[in-house]
C-alpha positions as CSV (number, residue, x, y, z in Angstrom):
1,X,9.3,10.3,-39.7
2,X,11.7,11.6,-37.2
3,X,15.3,9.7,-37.7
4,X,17.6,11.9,-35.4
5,X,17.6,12.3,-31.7
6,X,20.0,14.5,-29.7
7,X,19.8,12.8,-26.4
8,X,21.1,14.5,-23.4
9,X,23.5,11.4,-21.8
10,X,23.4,13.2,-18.2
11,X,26.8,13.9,-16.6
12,X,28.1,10.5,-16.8
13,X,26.4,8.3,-14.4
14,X,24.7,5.6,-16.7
15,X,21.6,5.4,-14.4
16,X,21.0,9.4,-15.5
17,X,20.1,8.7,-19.0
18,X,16.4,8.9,-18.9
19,X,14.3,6.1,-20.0
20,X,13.2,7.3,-22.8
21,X,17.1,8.3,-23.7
22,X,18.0,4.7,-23.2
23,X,15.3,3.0,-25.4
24,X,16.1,5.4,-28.2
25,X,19.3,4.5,-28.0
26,X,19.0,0.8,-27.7
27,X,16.8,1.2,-31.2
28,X,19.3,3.2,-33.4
29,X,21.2,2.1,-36.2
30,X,24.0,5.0,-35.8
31,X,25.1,5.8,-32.1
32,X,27.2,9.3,-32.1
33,X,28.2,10.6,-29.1
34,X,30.9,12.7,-27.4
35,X,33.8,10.3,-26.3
36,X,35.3,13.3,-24.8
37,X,32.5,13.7,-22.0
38,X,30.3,10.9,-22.3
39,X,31.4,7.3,-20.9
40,X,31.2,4.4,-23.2
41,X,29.3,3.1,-20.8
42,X,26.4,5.2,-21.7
43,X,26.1,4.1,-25.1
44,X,26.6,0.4,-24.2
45,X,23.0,-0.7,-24.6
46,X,23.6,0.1,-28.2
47,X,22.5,-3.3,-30.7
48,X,25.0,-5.1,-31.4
49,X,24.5,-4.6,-35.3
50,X,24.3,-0.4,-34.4
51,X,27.4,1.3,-35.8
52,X,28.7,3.1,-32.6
53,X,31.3,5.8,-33.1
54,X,32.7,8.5,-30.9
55,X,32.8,12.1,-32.3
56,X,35.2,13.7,-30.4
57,X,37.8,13.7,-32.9
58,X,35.6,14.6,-36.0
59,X,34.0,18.2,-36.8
60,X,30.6,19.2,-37.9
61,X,31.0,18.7,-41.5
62,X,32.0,15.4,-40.3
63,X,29.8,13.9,-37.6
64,X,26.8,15.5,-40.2
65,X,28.1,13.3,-42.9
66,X,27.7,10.4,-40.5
67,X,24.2,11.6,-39.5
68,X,23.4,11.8,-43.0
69,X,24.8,8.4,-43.9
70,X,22.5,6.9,-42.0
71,X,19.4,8.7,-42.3
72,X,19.9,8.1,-46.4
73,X,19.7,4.8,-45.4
74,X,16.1,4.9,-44.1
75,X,18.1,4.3,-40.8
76,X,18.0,6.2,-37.3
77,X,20.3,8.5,-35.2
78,X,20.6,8.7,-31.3
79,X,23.0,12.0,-31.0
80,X,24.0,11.7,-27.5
81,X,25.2,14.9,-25.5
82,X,26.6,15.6,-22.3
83,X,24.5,16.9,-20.0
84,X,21.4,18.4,-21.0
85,X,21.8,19.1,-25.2
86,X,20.1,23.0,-24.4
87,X,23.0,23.7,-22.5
88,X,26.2,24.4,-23.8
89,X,25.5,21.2,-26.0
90,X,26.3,22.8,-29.5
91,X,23.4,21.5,-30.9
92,X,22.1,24.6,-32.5
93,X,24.5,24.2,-36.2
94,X,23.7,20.6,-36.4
95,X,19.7,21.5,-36.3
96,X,20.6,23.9,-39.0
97,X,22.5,21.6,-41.0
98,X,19.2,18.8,-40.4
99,X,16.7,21.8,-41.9
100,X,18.6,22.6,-44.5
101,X,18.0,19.0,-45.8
102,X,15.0,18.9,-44.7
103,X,15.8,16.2,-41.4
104,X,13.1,15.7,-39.1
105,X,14.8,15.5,-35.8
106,X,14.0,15.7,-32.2
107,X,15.6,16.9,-28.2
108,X,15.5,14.6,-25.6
109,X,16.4,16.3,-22.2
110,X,19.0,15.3,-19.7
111,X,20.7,15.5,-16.4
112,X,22.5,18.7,-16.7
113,X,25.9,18.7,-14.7
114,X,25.2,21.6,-12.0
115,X,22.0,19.6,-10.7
116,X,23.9,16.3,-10.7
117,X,26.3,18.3,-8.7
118,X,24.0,19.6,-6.3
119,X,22.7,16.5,-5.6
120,X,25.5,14.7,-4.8
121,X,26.9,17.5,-2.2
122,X,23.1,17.8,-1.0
123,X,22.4,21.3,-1.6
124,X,19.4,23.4,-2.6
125,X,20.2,26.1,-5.2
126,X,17.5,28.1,-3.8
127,X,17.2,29.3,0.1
128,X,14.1,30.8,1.3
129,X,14.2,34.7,1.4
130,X,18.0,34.6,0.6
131,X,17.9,33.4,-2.9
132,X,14.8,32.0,-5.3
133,X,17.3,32.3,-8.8
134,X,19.6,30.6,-10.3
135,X,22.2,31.6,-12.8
136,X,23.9,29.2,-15.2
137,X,27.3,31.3,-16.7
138,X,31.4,31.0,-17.4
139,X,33.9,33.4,-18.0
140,X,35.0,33.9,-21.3
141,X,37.8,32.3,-22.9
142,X,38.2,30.4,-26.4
143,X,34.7,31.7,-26.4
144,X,33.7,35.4,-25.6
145,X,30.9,36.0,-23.2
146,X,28.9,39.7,-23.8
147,X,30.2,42.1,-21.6
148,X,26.8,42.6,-19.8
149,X,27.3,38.9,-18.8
150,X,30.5,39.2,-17.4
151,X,30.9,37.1,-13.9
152,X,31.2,40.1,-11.7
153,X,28.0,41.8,-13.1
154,X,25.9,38.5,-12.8
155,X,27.7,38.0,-9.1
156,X,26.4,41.2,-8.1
157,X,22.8,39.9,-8.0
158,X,23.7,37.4,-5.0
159,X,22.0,34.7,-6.6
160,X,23.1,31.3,-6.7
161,X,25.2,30.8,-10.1
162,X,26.7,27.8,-11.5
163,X,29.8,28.4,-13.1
164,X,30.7,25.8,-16.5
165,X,33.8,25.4,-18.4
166,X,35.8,27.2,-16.7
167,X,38.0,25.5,-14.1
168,X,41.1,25.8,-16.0
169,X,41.1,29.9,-14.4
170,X,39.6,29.4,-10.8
171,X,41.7,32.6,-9.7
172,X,40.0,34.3,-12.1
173,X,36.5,33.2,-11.0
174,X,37.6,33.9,-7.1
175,X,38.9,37.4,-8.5
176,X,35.3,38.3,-10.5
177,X,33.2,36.4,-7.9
178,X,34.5,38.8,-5.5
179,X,34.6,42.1,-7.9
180,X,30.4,41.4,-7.6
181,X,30.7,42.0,-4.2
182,X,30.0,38.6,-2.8
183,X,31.0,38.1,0.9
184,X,34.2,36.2,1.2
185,X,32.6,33.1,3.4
186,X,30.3,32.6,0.2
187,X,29.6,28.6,0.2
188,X,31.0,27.4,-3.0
189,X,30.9,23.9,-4.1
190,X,33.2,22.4,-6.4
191,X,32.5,18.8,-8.4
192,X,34.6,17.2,-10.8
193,X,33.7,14.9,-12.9
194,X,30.0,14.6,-11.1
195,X,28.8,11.2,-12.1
196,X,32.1,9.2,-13.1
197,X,33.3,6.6,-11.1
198,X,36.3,9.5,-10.5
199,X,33.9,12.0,-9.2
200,X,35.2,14.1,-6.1
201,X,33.2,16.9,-4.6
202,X,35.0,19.3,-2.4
203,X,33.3,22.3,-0.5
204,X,35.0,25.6,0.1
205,X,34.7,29.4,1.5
206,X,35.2,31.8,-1.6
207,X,38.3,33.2,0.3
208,X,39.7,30.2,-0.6
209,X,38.5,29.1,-3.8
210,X,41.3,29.2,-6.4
211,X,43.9,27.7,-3.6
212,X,41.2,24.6,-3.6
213,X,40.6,24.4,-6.6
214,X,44.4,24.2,-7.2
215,X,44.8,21.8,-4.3
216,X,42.6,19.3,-5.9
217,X,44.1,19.4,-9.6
218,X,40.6,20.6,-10.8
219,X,41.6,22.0,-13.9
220,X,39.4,20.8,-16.2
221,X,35.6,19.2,-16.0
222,X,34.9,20.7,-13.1
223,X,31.6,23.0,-12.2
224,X,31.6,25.7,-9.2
225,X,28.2,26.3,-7.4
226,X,28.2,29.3,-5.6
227,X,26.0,29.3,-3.3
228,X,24.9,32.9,-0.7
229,X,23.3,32.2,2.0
230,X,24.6,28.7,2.9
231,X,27.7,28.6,4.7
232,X,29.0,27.6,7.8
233,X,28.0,31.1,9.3
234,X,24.3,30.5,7.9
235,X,23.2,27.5,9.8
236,X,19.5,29.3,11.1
237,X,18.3,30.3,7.3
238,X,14.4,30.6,6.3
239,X,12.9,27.2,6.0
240,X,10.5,26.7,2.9
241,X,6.5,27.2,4.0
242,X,5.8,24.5,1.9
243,X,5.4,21.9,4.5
244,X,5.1,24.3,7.6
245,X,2.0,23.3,9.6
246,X,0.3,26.9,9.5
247,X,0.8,27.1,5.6
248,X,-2.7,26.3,4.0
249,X,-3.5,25.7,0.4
250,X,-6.1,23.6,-1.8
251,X,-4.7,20.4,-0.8
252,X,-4.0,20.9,2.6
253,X,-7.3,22.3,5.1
């Protein structure tokens, strides 16, 4: 019997919480999420007899205990995430904590923050014949990145990246952006808080990314999409064949 579910809570909007996400967590006895990132409102379709606690404040050996708490209980767990729980979610030592006593648990999927963010500014991550990849990344801080995955290195592809947890250095993004030798007029969007009431997306030139950045006040929360291929200057790019009247396939004669 599965009793633990890390649900990915989307990037804040409660409408992003997929359906399946929801009814899990309208059916669990504990309700454990990330205060921190994840609006109460989220977790609101809780029961009203579910224990509902925020784990921001506690550690692993502690929100485990919790977990465990519950699931000794015969009860159920929905562990909600941020975002989608593959990405960046943490999820990977409380799994190992679940085997080692012997836990069934399952993922649920979620919004991850760069789409959310790409939908709200209306961009495409991909351009025909300019760019078909995208690369999720940050710089290193608290947490070392490998030196093969340093910013400049992945910049030099002149892919489309989208750049986490690390708007508290934007000069240092602008400064390893442009190290990877992407042109200055480089489209980059920036989205705080994408999916909160508070949520602000701004849209900038990478000349000119850490003085926005700054501007704004967005130090924290924020996500950068860096976009080649779709700035001001780029206005004729490659449309997509898939609905071009000459492009034939199974389903079209």
């Amino acid at each position: 019997m599965v009793q633990v579910h890390f649900i990915g809570a989307g990037p804040g909007d409660p409408e992003l919480v997929t359906v399946k996400g929801q009814r899990l967590i309208r059916e669990a006895d504990l309700v454990l999420y990330a205060g921190s990132l994840v609006p109460a409102e989220v977790v609101a379709c809780a029961r009203d007899d579910a224990k509902v606690a925020d784990s921001a404040p506690l550690n692993l050996e502690e929100t485990h205990a919790l977990i465990m708490e519950t699931v000794r209980a015969g009860g159920t767990v929905a562990r909600v995430h941020t975002g989608d729980p593959s990405l960046y979610g943490a999820i990977r030592e409380q799994m190992a904590l679940l085997d080692g006593e012997g836990v069934e648990y399952v993922v649920v999927p979620g919004v991850t923050a760069g789409f959310a963010a790409a939908a709200s500014a209306c961009r495409s991550f991909t351009v025909p014949e300019v760019t078909q990849t995208l690369i999720f990344t940050r710089l290193a801080g608290r947490t070392p990145v490998p030196e093969a995955e340093a910013l400049r290195k992945l910049a030099a592809h002149g892919t489309a990246l989208c750049v986490y947890l690390s708007a508290g250095d934007p000069e240092g993004i602008q400064r390893e952006l442009e190290a990877g030798g992407l042109a200055a007029s480089t489209l980059v969007v920036m989205a705080y808080r994408v999916g909160w009431p508070e949520e602000k997306i701004v849209e900038t030139e990478l000349a000119e990314l850490a003085a926005t950045a700054r501007e704004h006040e967005f130090t924290r929360q924020t996500v950068f999409l860096v976009l080649p291929g779709q700035g001001r200057e780029d206005a004729g790019e490659a449309r997509s064949l898939l609905y071009d009247e000459n492009f034939k396939h199974m389903y079209r004669k």
